[in-house]
CHARMM internal coordinates of N, CA and C (Angstrom, degrees):
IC EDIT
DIST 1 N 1 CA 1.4494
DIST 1 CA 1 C 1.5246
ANGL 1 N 1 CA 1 C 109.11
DIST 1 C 2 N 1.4412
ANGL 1 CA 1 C 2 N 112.79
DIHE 1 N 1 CA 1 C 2 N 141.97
DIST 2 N 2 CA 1.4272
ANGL 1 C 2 N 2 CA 109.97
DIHE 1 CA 1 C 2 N 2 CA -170.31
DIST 2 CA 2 C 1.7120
ANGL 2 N 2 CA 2 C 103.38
DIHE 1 C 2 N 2 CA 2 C -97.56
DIST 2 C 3 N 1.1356
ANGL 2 CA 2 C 3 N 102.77
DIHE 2 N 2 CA 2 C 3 N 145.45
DIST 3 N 3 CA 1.6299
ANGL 2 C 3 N 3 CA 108.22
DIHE 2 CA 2 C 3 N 3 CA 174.04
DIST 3 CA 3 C 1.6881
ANGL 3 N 3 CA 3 C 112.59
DIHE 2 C 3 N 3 CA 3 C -81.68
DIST 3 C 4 N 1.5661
ANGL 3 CA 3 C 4 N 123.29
DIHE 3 N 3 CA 3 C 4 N 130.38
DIST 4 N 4 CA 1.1573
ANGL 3 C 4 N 4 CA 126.96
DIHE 3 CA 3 C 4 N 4 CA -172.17
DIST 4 CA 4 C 1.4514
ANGL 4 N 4 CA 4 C 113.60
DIHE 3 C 4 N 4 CA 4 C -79.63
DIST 4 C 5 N 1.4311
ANGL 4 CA 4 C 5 N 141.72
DIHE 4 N 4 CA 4 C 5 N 143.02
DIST 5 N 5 CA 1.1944
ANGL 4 C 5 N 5 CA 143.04
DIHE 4 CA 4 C 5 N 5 CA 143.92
DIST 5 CA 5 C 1.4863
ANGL 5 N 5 CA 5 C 131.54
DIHE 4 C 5 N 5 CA 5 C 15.30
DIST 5 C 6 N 0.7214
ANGL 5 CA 5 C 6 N 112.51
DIHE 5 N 5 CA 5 C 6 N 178.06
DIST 6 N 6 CA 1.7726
ANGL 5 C 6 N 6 CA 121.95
DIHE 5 CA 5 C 6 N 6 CA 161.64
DIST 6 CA 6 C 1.4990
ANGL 6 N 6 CA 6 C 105.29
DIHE 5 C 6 N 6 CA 6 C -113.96
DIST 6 C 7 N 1.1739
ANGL 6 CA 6 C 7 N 115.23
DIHE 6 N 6 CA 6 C 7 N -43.25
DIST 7 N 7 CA 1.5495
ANGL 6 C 7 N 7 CA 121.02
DIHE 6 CA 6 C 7 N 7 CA -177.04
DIST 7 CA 7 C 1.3950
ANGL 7 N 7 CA 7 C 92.38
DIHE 6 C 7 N 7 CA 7 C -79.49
DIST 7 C 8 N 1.7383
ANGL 7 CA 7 C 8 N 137.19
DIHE 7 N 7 CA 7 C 8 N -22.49
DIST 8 N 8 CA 1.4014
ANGL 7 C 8 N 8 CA 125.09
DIHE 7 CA 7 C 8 N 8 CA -162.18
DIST 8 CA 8 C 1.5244
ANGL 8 N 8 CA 8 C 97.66
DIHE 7 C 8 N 8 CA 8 C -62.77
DIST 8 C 9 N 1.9601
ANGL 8 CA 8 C 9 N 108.40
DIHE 8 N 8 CA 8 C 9 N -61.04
DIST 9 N 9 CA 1.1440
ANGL 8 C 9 N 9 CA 147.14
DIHE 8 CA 8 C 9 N 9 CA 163.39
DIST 9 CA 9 C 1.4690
ANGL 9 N 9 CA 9 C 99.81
DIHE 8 C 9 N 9 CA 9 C -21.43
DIST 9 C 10 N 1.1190
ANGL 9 CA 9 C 10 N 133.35
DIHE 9 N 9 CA 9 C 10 N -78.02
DIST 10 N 10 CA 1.3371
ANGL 9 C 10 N 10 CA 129.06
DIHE 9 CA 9 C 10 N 10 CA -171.85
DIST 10 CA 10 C 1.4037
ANGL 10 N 10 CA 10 C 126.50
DIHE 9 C 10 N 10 CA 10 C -69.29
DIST 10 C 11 N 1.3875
ANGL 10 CA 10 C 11 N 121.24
DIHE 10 N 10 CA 10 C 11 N -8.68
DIST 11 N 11 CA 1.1452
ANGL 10 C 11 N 11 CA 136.35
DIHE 10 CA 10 C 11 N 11 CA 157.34
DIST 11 CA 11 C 1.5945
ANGL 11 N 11 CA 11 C 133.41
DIHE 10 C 11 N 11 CA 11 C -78.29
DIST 11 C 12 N 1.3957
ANGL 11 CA 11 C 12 N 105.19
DIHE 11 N 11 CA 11 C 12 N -24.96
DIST 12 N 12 CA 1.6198
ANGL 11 C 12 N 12 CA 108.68
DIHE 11 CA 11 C 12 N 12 CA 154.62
DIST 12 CA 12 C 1.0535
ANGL 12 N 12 CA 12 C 120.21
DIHE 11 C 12 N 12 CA 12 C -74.85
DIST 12 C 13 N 1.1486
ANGL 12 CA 12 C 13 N 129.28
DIHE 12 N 12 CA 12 C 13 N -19.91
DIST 13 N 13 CA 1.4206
ANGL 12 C 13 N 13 CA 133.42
DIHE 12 CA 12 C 13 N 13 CA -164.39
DIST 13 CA 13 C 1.8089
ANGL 13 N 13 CA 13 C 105.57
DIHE 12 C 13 N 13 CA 13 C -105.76
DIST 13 C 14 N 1.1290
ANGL 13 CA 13 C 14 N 113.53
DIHE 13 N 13 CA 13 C 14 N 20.56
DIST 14 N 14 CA 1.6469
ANGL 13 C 14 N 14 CA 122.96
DIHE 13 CA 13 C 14 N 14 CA 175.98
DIST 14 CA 14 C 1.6444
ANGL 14 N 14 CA 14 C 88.59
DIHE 13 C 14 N 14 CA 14 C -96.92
DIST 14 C 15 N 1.6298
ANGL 14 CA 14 C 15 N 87.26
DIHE 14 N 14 CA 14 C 15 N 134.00
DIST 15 N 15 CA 1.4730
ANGL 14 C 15 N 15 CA 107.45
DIHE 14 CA 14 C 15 N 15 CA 157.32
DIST 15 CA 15 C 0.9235
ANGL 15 N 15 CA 15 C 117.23
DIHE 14 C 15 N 15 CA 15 C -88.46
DIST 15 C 16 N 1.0681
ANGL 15 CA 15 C 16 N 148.32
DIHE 15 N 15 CA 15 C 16 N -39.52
DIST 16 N 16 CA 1.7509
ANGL 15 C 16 N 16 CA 141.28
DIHE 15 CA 15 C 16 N 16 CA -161.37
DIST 16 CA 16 C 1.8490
ANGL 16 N 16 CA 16 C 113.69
DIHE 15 C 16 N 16 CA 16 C -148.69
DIST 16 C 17 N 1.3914
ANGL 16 CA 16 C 17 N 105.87
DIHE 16 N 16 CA 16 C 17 N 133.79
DIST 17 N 17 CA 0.8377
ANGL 16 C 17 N 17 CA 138.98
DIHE 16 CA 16 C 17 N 17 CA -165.98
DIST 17 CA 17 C 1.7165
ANGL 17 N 17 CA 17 C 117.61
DIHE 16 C 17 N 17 CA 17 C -47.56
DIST 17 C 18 N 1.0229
ANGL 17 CA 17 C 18 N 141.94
DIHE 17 N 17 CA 17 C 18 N 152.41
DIST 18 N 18 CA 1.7052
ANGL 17 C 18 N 18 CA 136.29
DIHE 17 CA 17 C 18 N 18 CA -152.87
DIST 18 CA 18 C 2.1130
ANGL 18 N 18 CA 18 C 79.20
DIHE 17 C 18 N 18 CA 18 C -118.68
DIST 18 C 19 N 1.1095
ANGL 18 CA 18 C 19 N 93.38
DIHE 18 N 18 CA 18 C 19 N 133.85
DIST 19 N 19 CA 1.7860
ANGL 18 C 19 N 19 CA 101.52
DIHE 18 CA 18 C 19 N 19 CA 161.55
DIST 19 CA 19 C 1.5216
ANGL 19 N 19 CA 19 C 112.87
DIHE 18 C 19 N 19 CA 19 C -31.04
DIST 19 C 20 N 1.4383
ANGL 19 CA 19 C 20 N 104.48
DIHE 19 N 19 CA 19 C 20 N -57.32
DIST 20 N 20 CA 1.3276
ANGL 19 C 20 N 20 CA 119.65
DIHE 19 CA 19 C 20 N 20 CA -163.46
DIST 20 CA 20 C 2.0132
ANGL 20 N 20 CA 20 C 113.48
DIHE 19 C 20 N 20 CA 20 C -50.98
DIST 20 C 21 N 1.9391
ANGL 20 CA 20 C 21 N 89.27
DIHE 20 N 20 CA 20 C 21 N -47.00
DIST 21 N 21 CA 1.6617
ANGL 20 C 21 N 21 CA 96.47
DIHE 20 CA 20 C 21 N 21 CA 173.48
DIST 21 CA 21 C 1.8022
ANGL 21 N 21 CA 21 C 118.93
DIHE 20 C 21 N 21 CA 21 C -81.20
DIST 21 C 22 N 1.3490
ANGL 21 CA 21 C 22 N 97.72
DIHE 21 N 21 CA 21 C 22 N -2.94
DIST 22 N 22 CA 1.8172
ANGL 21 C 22 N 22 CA 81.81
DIHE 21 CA 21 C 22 N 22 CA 175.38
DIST 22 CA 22 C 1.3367
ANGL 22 N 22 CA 22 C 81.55
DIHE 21 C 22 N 22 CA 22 C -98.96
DIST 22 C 23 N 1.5577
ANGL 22 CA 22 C 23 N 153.91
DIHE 22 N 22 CA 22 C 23 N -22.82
DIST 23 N 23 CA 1.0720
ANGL 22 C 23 N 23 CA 143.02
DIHE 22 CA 22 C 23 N 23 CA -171.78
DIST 23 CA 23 C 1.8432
ANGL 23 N 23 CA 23 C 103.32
DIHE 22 C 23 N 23 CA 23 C -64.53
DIST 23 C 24 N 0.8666
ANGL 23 CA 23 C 24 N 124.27
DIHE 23 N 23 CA 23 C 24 N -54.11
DIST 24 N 24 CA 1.4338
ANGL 23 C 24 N 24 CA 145.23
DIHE 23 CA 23 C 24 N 24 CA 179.67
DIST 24 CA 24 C 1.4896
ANGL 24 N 24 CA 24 C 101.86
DIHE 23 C 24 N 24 CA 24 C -66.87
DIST 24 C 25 N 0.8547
ANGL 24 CA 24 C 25 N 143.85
DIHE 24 N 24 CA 24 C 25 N -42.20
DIST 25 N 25 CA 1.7752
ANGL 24 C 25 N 25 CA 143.64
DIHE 24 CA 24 C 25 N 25 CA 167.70
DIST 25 CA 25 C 1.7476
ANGL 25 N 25 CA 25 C 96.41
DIHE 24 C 25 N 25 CA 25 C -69.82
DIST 25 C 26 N 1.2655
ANGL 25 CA 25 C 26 N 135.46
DIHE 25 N 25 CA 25 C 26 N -27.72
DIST 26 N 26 CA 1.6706
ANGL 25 C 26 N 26 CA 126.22
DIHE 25 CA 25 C 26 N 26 CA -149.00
DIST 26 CA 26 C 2.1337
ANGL 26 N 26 CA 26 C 80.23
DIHE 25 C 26 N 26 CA 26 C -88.21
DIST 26 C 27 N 1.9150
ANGL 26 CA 26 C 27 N 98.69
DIHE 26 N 26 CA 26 C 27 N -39.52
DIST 27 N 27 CA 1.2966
ANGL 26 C 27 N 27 CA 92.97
DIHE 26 CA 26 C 27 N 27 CA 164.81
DIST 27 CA 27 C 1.4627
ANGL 27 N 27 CA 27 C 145.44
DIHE 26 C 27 N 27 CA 27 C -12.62
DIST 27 C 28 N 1.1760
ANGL 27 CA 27 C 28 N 80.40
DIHE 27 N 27 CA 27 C 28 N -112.94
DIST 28 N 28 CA 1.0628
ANGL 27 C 28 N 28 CA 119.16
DIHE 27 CA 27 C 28 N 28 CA 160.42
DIST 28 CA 28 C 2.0934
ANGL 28 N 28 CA 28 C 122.05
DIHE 27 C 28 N 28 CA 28 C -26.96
DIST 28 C 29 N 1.0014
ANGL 28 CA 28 C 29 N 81.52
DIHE 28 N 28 CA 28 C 29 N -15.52
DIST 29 N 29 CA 1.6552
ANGL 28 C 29 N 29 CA 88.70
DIHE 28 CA 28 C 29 N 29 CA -166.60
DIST 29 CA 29 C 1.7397
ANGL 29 N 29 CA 29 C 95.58
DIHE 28 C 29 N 29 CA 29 C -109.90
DIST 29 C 30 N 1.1016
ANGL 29 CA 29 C 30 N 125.91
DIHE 29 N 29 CA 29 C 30 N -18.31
DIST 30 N 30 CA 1.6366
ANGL 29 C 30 N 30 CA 139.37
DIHE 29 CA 29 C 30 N 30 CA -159.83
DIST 30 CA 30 C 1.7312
ANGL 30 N 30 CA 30 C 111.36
DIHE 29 C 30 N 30 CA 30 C -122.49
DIST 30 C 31 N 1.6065
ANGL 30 CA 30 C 31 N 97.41
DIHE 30 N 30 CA 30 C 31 N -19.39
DIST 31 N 31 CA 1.7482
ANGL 30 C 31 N 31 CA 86.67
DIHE 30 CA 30 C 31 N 31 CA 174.96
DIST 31 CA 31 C 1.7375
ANGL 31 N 31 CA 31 C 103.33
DIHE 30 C 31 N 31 CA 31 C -121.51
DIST 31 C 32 N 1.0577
ANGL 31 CA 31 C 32 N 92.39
DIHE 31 N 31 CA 31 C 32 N 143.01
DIST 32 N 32 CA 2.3313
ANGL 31 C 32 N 32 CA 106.11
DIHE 31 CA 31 C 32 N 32 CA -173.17
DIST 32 CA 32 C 2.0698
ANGL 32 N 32 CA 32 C 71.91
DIHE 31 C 32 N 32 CA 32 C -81.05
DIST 32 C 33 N 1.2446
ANGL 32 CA 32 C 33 N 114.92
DIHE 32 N 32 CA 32 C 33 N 124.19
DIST 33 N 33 CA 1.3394
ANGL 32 C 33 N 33 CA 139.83
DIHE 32 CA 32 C 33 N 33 CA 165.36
DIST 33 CA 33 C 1.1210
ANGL 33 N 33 CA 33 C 128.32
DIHE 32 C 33 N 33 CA 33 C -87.79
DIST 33 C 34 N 1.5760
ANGL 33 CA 33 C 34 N 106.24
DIHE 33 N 33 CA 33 C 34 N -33.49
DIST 34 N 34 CA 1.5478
ANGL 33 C 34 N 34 CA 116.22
DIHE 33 CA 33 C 34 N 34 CA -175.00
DIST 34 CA 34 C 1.6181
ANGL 34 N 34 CA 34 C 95.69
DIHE 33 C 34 N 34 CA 34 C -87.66
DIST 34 C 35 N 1.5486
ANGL 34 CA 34 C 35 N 111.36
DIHE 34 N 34 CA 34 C 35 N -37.64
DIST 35 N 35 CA 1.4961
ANGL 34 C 35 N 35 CA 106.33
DIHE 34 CA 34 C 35 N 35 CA -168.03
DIST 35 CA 35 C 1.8684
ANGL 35 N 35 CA 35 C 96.16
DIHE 34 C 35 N 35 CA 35 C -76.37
DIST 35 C 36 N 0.9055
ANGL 35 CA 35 C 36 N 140.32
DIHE 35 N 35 CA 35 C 36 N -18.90
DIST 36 N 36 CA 1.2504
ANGL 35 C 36 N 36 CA 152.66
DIHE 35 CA 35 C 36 N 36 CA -160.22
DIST 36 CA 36 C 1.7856
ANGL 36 N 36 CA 36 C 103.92
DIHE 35 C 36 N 36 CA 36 C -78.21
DIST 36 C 37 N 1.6185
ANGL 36 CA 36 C 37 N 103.41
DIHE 36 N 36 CA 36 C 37 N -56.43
DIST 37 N 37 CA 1.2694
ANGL 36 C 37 N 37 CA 120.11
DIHE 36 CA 36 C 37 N 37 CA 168.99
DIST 37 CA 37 C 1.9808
ANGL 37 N 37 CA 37 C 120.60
DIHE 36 C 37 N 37 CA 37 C -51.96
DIST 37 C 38 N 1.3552
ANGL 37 CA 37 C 38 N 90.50
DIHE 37 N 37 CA 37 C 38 N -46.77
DIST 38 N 38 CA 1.5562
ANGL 37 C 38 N 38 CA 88.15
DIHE 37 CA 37 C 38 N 38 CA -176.61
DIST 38 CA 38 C 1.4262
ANGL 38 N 38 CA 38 C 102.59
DIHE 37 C 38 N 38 CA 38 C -80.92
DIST 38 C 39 N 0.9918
ANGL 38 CA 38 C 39 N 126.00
DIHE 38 N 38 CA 38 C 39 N -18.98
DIST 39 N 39 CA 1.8673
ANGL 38 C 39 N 39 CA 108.50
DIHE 38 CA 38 C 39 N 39 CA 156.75
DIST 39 CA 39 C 1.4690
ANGL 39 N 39 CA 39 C 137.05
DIHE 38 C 39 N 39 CA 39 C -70.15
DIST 39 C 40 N 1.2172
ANGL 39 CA 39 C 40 N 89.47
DIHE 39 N 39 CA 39 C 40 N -25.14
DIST 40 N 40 CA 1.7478
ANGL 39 C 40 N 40 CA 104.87
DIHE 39 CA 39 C 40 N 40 CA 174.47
DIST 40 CA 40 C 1.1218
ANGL 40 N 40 CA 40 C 111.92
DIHE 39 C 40 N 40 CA 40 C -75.80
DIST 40 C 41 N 1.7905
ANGL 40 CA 40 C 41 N 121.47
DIHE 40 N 40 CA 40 C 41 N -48.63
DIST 41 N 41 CA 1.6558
ANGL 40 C 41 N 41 CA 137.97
DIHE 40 CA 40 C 41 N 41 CA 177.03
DIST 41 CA 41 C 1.2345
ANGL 41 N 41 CA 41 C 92.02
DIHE 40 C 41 N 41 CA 41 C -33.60
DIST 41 C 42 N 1.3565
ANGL 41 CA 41 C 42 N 144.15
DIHE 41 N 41 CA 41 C 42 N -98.58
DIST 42 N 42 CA 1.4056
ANGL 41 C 42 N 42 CA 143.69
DIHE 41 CA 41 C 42 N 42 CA -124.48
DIST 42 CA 42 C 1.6591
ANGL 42 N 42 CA 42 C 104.02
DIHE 41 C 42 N 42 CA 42 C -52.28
DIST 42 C 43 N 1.6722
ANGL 42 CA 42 C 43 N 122.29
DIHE 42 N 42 CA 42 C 43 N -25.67
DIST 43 N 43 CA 1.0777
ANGL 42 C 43 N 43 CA 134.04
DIHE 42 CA 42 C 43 N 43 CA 175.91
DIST 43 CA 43 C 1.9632
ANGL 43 N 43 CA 43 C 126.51
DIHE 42 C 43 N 43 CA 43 C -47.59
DIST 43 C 44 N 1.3905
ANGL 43 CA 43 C 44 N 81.58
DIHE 43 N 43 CA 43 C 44 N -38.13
DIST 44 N 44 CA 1.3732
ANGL 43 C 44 N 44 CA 107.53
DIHE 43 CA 43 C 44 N 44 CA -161.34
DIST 44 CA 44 C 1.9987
ANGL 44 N 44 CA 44 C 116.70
DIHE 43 C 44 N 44 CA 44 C -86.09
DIST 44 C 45 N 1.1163
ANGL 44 CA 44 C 45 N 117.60
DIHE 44 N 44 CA 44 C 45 N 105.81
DIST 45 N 45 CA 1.3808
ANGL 44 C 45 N 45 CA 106.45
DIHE 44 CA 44 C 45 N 45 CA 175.28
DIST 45 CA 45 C 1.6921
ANGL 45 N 45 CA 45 C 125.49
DIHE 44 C 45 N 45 CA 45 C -20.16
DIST 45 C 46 N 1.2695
ANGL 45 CA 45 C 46 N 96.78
DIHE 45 N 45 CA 45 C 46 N 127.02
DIST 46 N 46 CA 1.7581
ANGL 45 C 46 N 46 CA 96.62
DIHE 45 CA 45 C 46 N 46 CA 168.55
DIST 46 CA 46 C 1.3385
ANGL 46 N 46 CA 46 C 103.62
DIHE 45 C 46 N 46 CA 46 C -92.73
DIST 46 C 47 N 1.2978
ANGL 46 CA 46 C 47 N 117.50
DIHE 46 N 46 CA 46 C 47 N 163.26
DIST 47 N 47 CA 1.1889
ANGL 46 C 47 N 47 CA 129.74
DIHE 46 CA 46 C 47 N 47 CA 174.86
DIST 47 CA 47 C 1.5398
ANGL 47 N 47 CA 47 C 120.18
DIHE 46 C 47 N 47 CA 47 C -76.71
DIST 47 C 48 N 1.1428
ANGL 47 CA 47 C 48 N 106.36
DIHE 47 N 47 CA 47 C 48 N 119.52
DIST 48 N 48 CA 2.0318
ANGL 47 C 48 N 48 CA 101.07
DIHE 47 CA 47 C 48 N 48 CA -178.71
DIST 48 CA 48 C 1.5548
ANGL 48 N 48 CA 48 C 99.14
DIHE 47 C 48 N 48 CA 48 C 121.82
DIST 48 C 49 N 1.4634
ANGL 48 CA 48 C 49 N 128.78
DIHE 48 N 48 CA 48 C 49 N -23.66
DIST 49 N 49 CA 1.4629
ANGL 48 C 49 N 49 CA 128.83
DIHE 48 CA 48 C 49 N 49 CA -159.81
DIST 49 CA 49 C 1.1156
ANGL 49 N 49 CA 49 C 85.56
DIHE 48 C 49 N 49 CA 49 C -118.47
DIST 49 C 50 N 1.9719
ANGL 49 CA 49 C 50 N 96.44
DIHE 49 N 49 CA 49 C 50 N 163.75
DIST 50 N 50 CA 1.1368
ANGL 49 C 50 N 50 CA 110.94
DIHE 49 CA 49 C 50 N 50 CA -146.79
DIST 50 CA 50 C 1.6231
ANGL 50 N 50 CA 50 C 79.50
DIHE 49 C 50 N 50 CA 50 C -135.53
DIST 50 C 51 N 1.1962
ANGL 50 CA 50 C 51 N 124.88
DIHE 50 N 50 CA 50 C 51 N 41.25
DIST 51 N 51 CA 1.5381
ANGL 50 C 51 N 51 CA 112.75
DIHE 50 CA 50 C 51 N 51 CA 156.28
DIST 51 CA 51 C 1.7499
ANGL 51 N 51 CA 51 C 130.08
DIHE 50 C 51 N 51 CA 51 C -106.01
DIST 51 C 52 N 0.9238
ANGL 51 CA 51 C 52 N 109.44
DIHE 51 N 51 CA 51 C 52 N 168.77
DIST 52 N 52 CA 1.5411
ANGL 51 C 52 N 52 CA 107.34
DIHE 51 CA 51 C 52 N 52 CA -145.11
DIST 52 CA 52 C 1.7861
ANGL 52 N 52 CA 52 C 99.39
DIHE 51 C 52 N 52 CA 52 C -58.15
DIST 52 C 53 N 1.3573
ANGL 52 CA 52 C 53 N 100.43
DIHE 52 N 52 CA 52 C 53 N 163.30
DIST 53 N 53 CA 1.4179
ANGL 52 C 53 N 53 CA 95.24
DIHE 52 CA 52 C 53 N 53 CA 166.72
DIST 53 CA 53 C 1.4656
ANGL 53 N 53 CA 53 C 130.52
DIHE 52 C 53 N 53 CA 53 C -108.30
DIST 53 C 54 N 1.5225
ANGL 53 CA 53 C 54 N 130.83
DIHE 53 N 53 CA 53 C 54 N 179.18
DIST 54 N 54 CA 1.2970
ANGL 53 C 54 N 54 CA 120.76
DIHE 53 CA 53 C 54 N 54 CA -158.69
DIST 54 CA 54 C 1.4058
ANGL 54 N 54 CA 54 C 89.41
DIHE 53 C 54 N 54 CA 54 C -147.71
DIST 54 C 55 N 1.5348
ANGL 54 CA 54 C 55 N 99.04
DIHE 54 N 54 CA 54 C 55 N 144.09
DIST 55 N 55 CA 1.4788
ANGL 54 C 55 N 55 CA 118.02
DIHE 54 CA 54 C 55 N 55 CA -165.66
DIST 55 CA 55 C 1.5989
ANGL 55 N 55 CA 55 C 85.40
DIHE 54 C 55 N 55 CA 55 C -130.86
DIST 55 C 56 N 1.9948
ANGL 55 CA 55 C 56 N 102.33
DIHE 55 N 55 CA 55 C 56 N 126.95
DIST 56 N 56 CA 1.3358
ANGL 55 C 56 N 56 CA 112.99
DIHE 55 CA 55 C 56 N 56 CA 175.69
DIST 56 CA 56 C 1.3193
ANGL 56 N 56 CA 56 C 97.75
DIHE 55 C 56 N 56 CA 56 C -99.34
DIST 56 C 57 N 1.7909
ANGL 56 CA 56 C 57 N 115.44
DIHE 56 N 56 CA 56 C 57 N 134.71
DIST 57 N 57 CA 1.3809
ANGL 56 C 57 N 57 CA 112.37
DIHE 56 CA 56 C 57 N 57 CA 171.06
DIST 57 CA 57 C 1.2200
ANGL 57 N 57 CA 57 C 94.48
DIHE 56 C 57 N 57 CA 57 C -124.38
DIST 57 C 58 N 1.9783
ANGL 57 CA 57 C 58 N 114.36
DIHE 57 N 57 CA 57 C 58 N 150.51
DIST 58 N 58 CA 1.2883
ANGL 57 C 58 N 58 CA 126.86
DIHE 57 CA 57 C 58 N 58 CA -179.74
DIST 58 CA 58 C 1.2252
ANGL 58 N 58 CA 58 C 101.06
DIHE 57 C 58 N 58 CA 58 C -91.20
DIST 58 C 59 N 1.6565
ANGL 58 CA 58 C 59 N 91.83
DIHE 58 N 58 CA 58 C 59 N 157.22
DIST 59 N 59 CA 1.7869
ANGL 58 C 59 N 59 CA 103.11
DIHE 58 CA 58 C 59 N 59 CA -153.70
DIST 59 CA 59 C 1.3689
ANGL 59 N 59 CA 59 C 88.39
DIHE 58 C 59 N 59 CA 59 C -133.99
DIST 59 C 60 N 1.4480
ANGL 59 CA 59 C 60 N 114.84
DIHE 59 N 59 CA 59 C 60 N -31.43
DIST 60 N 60 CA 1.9183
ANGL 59 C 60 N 60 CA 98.27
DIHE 59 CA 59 C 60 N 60 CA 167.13
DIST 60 CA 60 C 1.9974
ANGL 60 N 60 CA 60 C 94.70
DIHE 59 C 60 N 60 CA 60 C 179.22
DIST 60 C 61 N 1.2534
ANGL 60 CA 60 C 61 N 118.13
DIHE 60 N 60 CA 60 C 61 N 164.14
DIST 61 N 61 CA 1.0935
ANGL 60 C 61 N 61 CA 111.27
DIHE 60 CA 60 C 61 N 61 CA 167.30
DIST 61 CA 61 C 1.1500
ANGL 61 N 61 CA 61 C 141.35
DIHE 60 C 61 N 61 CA 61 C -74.87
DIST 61 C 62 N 1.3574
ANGL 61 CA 61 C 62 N 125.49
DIHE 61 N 61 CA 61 C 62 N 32.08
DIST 62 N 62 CA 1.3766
ANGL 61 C 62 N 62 CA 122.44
DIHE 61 CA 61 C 62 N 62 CA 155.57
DIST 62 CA 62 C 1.2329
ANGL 62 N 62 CA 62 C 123.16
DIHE 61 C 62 N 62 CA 62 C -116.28
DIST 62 C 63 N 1.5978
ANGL 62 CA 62 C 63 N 116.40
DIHE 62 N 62 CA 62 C 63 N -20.01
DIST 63 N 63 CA 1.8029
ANGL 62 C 63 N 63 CA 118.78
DIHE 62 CA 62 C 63 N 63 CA 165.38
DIST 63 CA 63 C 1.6339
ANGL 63 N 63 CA 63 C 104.45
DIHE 62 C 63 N 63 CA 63 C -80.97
DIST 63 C 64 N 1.0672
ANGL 63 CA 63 C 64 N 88.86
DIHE 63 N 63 CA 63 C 64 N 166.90
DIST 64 N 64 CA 1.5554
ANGL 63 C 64 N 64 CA 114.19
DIHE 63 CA 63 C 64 N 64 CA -160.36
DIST 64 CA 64 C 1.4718
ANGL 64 N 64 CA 64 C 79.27
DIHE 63 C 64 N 64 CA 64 C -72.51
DIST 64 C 65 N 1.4986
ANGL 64 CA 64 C 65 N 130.62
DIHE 64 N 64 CA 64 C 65 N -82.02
DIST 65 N 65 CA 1.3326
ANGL 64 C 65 N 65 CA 149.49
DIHE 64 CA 64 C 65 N 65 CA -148.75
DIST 65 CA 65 C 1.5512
ANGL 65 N 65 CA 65 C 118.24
DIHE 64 C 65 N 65 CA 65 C -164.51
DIST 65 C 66 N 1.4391
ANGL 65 CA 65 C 66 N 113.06
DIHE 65 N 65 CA 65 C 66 N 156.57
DIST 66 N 66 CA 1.3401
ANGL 65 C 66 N 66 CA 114.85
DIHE 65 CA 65 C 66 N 66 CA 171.74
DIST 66 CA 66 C 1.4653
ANGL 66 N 66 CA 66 C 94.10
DIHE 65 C 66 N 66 CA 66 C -119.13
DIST 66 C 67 N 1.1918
ANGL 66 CA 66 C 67 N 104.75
DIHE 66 N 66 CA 66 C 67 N 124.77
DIST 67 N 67 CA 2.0747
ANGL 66 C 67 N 67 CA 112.39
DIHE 66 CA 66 C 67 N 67 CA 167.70
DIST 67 CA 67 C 1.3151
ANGL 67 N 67 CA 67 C 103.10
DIHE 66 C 67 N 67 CA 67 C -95.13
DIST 67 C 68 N 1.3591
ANGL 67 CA 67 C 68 N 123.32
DIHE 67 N 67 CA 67 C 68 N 134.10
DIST 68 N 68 CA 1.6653
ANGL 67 C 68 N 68 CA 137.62
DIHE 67 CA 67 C 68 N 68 CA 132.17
DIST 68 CA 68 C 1.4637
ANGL 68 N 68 CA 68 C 104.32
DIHE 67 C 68 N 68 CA 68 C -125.31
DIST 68 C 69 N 1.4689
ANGL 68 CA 68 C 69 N 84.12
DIHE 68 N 68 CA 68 C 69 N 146.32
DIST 69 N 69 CA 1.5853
ANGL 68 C 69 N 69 CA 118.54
DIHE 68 CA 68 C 69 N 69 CA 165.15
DIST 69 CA 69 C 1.1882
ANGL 69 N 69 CA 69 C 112.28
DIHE 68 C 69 N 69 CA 69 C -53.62
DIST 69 C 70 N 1.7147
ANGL 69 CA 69 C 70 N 137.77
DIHE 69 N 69 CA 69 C 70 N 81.50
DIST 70 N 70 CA 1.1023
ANGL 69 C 70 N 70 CA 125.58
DIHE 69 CA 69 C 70 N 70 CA 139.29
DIST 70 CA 70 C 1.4331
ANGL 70 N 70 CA 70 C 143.60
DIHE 69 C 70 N 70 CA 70 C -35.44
END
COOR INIT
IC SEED 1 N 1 CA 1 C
IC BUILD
C-alpha cells in the first residue's frame, strides 16, 4: 500500500470547493469532449506522415485552442 502525500492528506480534508474546481466540473459537464476531440484530431500529425506539424497555443481559458501551422 502506498503512503499518501501531505498535500494528498490535506486535500481530503478541504471542505469547500476552490472557484477554479467548480469552474472545471461546470466544464466538463457543458462541453461533448469526445466530440470536441475528433474535430481537433484531424489537426494533429499522424504518425508515419510527413506533413507539416501544428503547434496549439493557448490564447485564454475559455477556447479550446488557437492552431497555426508551425
Amino acid at each position: 500500500m502506498d503512503q499518501i502525500t501531505f498535500s494528498e492528506a490535506e486535500y481530503q480534508t478541504k471542505k469547500r470547493k476552490t472557484r477554479r474546481e467548480i469552474f472545471l466540473e461546470r466544464m466538463d459537464k457543458l462541453i461533448p469532449w469526445k466530440q470536441l476531440e475528433k474535430k481537433v484530431a484531424r489537426y494533429y500529425p499522424k504518425a508515419g506522415t510527413d506533413g507539416p506539424l501544428i503547434r496549439c497555443l493557448p490564447c485564454c481559458g475559455f477556447t479550446a485552442c488557437s492552431c497555426s501551422i508551425t
